[in-house]
Phi, psi and omega in degrees: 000128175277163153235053164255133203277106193295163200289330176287002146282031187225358175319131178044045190232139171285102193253108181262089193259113195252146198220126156326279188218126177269100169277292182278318221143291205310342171285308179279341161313305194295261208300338129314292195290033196233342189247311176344318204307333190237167160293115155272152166309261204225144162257106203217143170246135244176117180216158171252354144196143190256137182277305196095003193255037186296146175263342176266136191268086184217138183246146155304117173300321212233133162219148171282287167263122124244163171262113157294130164238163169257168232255329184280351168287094157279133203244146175252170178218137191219159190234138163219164195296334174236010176211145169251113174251151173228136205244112149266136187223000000 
């Protein structure tokens, strides 16, 4: 059994696609064209850290941090019930 939310409840709905750490692109590329599919209101992007290294021509509307990085730096991010941390390493 899925719990995925068919795509025609988000039809003429204002959409916020949140992201961890925007690095290539490839994730909100894929999930904006994936909302491309129906007529939307609006679409907004929204990472808690921008690397800056896209390889896709997609931007954050919103970001928490970015970060310069080199391209060999991983950055991790773990979530708890009182606290968010992000780790470069």
């Amino acid at each position: 059994m899925s719990n995925a939310v068919p795509i025609e409840n988000f039809k003429d709905h204002s959409i916020v696609i949140i992201d961890d750490v925007l690095d290539t692109g490839s994730t909100l590329i894929y999930a904006v064209s994936y909302f491309l599919q129906i007529p939307v209101k609006q679409i907004n992007t929204a990472v808690m850290v921008n690397r800056n290294h896209k390889k896709y021509p997609i931007k954050a509307d919103f970001k928490g941090i970015s970060l310069s990085t080199s391209v060999k730096e991983h950055i991790q991010v773990e979530f708890s019930k009182n606290n968010s941390i992000a780790y470069l390493a």
